[in-house]
Structures are given as structure tokens and as C-alpha cells.
VMD Tcl script that builds the backbone (N, CA, C; Angstrom):
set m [mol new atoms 279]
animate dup $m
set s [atomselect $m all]
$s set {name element resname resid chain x y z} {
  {N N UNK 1 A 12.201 27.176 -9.680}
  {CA C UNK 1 A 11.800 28.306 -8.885}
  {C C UNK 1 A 13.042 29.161 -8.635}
  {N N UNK 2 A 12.877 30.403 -8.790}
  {CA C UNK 2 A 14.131 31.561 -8.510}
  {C C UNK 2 A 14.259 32.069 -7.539}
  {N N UNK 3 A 15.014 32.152 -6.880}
  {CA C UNK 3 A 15.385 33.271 -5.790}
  {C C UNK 3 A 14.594 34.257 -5.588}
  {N N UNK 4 A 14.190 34.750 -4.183}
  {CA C UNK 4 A 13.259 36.020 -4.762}
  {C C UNK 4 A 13.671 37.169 -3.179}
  {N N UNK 5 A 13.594 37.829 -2.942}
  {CA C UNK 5 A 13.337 38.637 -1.852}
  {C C UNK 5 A 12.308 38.649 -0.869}
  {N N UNK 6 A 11.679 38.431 -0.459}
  {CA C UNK 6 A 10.539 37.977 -0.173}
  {C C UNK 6 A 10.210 39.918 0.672}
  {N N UNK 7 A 9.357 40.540 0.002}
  {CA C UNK 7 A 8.980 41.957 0.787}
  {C C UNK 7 A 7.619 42.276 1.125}
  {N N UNK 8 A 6.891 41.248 0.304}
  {CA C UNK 8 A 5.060 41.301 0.371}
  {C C UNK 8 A 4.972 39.989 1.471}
  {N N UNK 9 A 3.377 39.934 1.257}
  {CA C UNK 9 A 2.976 38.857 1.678}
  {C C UNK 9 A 2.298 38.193 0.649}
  {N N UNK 10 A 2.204 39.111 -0.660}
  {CA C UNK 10 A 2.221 38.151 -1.847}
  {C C UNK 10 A 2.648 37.592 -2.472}
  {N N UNK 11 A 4.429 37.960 -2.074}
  {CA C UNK 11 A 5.303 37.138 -2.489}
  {C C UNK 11 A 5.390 36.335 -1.639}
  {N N UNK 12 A 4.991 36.046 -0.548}
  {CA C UNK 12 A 5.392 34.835 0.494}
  {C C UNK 12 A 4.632 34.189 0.060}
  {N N UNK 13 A 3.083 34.392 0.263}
  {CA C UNK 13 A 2.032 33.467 -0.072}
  {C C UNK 13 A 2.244 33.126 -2.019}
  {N N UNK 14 A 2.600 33.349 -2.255}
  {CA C UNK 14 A 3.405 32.474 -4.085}
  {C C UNK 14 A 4.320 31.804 -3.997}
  {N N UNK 15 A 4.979 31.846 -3.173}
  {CA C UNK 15 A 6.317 30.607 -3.196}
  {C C UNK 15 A 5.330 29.467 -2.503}
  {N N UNK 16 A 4.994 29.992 -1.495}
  {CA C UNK 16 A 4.460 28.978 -0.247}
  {C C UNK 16 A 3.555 28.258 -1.367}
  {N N UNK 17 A 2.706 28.223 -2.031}
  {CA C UNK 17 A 2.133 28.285 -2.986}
  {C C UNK 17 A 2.236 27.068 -3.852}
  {N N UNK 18 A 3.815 27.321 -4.487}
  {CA C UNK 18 A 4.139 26.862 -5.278}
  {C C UNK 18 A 5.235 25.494 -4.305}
  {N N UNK 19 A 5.391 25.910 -3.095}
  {CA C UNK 19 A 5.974 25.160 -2.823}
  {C C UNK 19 A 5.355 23.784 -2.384}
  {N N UNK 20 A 3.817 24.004 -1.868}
  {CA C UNK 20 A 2.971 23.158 -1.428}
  {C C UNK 20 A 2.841 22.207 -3.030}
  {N N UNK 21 A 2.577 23.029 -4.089}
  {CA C UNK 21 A 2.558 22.031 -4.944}
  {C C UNK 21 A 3.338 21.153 -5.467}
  {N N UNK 22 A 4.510 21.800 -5.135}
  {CA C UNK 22 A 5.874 20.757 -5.339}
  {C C UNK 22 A 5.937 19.300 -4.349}
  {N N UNK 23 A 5.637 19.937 -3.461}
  {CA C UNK 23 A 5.013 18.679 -2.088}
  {C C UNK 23 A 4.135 17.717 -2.549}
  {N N UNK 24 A 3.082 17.894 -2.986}
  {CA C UNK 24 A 2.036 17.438 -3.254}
  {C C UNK 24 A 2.441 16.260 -4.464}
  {N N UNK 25 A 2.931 16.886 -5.647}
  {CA C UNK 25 A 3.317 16.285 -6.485}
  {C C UNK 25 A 4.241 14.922 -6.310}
  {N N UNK 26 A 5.520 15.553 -5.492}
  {CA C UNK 26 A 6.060 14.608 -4.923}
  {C C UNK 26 A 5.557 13.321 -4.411}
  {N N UNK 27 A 4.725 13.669 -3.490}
  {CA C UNK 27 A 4.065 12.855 -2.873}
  {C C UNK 27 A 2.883 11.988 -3.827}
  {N N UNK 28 A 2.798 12.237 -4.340}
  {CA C UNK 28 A 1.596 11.612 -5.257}
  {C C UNK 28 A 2.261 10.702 -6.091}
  {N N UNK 29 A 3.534 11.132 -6.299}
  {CA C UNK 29 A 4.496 10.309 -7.460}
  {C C UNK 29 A 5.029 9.178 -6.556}
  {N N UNK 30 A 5.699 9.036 -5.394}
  {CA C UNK 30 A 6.609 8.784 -4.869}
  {C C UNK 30 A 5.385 7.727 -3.470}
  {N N UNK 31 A 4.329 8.079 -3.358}
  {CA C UNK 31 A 4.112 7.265 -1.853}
  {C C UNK 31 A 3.227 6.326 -2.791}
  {N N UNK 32 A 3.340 5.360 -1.857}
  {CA C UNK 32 A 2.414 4.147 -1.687}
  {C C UNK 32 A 1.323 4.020 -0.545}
  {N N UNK 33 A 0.111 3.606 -1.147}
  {CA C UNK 33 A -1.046 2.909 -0.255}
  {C C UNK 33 A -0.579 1.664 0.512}
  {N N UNK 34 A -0.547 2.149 2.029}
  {CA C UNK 34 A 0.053 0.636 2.561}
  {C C UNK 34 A -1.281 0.402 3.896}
  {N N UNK 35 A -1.402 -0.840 3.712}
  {CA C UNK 35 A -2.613 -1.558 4.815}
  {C C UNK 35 A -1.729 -2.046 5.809}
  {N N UNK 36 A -1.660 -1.581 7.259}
  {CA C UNK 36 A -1.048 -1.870 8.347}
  {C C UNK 36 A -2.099 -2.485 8.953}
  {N N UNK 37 A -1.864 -3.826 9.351}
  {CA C UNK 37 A -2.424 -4.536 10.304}
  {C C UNK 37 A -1.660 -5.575 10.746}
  {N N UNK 38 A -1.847 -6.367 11.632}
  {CA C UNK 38 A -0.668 -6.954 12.639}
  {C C UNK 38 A -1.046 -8.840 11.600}
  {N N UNK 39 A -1.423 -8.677 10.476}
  {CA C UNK 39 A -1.373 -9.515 10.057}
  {C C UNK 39 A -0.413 -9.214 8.589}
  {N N UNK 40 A 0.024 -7.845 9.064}
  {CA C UNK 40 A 0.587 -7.701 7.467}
  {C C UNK 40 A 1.729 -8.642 6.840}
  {N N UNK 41 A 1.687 -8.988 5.797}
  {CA C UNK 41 A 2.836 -10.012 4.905}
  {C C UNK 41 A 2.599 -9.799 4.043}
  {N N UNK 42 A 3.865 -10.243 2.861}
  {CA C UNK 42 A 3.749 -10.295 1.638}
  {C C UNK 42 A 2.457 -10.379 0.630}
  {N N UNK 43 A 2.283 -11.506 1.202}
  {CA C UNK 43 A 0.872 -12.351 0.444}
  {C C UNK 43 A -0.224 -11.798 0.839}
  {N N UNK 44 A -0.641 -10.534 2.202}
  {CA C UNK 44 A -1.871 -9.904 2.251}
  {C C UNK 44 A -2.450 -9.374 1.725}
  {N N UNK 45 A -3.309 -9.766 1.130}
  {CA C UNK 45 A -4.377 -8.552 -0.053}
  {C C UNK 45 A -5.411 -8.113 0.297}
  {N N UNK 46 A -6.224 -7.225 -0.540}
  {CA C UNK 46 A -7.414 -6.596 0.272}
  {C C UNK 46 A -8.303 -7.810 0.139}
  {N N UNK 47 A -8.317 -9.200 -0.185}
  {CA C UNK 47 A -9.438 -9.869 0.181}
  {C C UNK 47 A -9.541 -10.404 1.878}
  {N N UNK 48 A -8.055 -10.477 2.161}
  {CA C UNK 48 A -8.069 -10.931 3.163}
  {C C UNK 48 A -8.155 -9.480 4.457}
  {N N UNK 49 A -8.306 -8.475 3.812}
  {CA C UNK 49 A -8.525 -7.584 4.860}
  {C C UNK 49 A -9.813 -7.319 5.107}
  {N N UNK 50 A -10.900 -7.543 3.869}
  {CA C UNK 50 A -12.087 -7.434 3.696}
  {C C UNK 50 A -12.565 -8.256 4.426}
  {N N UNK 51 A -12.178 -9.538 4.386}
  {CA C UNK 51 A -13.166 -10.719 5.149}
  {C C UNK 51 A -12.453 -10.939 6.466}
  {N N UNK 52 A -11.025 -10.075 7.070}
  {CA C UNK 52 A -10.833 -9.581 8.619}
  {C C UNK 52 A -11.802 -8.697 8.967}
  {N N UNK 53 A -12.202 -8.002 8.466}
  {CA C UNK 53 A -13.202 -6.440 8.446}
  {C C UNK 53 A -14.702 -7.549 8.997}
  {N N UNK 54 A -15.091 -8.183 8.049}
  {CA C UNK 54 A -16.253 -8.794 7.987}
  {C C UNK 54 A -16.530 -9.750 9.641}
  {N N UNK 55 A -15.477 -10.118 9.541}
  {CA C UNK 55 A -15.192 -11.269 10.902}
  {C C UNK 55 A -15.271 -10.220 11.806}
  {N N UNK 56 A -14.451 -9.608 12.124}
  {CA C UNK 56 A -14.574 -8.299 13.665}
  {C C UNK 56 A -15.899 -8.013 13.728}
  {N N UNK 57 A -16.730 -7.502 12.560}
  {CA C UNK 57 A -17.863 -6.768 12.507}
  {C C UNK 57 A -18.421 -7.688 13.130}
  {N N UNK 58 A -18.855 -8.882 12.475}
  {CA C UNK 58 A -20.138 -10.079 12.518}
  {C C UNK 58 A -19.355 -10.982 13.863}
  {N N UNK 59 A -18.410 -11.191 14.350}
  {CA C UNK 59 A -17.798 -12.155 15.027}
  {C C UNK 59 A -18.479 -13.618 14.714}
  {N N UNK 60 A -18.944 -14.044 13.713}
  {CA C UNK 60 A -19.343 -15.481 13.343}
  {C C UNK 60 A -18.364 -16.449 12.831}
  {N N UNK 61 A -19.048 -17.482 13.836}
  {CA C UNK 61 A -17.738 -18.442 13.098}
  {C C UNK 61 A -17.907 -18.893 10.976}
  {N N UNK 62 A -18.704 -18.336 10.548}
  {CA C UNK 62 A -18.584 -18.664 9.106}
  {C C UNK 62 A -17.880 -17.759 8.507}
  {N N UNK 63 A -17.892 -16.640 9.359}
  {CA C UNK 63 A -16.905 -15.717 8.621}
  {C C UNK 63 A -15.636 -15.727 8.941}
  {N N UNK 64 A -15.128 -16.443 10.312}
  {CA C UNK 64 A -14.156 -17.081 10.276}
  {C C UNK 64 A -13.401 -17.966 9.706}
  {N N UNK 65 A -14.024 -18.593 9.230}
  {CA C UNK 65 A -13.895 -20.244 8.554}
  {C C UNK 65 A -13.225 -19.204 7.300}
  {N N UNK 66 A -14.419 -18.467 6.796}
  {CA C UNK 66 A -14.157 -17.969 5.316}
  {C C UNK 66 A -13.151 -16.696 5.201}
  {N N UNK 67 A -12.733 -16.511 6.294}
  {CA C UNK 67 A -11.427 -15.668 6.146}
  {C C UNK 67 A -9.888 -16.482 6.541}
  {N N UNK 68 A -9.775 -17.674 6.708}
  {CA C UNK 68 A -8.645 -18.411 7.116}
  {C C UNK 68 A -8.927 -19.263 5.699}
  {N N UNK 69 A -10.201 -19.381 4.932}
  {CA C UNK 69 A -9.586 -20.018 3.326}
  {C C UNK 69 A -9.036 -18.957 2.635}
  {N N UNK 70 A -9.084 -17.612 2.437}
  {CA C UNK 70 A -8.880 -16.855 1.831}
  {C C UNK 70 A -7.386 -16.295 2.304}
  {N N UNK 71 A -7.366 -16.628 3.775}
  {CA C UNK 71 A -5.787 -16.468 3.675}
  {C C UNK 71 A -4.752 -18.105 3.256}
  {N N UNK 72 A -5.618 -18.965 3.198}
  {CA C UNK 72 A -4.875 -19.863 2.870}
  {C C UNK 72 A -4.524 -19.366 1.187}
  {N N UNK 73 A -5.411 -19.478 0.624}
  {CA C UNK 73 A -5.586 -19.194 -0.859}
  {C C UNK 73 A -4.671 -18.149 -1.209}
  {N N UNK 74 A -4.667 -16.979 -0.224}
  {CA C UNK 74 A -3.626 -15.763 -0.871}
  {C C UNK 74 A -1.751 -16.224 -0.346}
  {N N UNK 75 A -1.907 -17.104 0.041}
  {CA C UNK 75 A -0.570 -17.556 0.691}
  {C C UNK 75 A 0.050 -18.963 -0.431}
  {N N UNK 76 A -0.988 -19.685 -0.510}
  {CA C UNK 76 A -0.372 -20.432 -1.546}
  {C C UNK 76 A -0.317 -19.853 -3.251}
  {N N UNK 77 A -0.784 -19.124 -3.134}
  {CA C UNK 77 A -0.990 -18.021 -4.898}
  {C C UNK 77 A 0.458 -17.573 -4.184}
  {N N UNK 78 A 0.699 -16.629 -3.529}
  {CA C UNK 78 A 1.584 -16.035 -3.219}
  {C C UNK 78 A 3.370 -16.604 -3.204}
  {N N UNK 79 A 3.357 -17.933 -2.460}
  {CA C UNK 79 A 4.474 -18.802 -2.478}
  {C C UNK 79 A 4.445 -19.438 -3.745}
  {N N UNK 80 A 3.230 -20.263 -4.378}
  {CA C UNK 80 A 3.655 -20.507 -5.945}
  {C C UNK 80 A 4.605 -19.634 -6.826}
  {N N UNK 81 A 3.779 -18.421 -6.993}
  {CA C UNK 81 A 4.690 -17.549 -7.654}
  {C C UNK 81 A 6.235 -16.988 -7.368}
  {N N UNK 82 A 6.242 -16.778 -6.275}
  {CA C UNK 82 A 7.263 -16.737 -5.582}
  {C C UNK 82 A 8.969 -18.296 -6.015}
  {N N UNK 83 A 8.305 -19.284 -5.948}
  {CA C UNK 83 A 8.792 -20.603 -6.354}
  {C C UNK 83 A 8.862 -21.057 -8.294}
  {N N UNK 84 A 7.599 -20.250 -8.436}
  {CA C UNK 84 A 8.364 -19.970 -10.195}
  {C C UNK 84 A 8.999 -18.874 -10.249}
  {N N UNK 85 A 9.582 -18.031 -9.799}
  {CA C UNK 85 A 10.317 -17.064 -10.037}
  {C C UNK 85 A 11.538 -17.549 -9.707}
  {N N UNK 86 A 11.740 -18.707 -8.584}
  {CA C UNK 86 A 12.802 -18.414 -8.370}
  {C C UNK 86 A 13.210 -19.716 -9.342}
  {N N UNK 87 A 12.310 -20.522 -9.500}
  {CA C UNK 87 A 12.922 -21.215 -11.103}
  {C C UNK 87 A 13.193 -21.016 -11.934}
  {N N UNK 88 A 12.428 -19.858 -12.755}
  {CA C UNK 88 A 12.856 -19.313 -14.040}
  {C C UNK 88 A 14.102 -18.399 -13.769}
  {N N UNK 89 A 14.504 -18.426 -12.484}
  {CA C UNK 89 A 15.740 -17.403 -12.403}
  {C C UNK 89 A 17.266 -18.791 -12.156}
  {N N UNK 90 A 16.550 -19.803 -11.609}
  {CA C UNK 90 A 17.281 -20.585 -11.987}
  {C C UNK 90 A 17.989 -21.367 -12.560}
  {N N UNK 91 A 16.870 -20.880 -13.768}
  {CA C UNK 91 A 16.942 -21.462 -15.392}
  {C C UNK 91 A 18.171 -20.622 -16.281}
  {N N UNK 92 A 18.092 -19.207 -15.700}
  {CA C UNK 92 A 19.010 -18.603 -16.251}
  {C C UNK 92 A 20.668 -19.231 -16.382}
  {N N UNK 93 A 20.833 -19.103 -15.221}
  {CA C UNK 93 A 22.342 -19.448 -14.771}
  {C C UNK 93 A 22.670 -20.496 -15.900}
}
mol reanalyze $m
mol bondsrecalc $m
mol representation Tube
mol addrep $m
């Protein structure tokens, strides 16, 4: 983008313009989708936000039950991998 004088308001409204799209772009390249909840960690995925969602809604204890396997499940997937990584990095050395 060039320098310009700015003497219209059609030249204002064209930068502004162009500048929003520069924003935009940015932003589209550069941000991330992040799920804030006071359970957030590594290992949180949307299953376990889905079946938090489900539990608040329904307050039943089966949907309780079935959202504390699913965080068990995303926690041990999560530390496995975590524990081969840090083997195969150990392997290096």
C-alpha cells in the first residue's frame, strides 16, 4: 500500500478498506480456535467438552459417569503419546 494524501472521503474509505482486509487476513492466518473452560489442559478435546455440555444440560448422574470416562480416556491417549515422544527423543541422543 502507498502513501497517499488523504483529500476525499473516497480516499479514506479505500485505505480503510484495504486496511480492514489486511486485518482480516492476518487474523485468519495467524489466530487459533481456543475452548476456555476452567477445565482447560492439554489433553482437553471437544469430546470432553461435549459430554461437559451434556452433563450441565441433563445434570444426570449417567452423564456424569460418561464424561469422567472420556476424560479419563483423553488423558491417558494424551500422556501415552506424550511418553513416546519423549522416548523416541530419547532414542536420539
Amino acid at each position: 500500500m502507498e502513501m497517499t494524501n488523504i483529500t476525499s472521503y473516497e480516499i479514506l474509505e479505500s485505505i480503510t478498506q484495504e486496511f480492514i482486509i489486511i486485518v482480516e487476513n492476518l487474523w485468519n492466518e495467524f489466530s487459533k480456535l481456543v475452548n476456555i473452560t476452567k477445565q482447560s489442559k492439554a489433553w482437553w478435546n471437544e469430546k470432553c467438552n461435549r459430554d461437559l455440555i451434556m452433563y450441565w444440560i441433563s445434570r444426570q448422574r449417567s452423564n456424569w459417569v460418561k464424561y469422567r470416562k472420556i476424560i479419563k480416556l483423553a488423558k491417558r491417549v494424551f500422556f501415552n503419546s506424550k511418553i513416546q515422544e519423549i522416548m523416541s527423543s530419547n532414542k536420539k541422543l
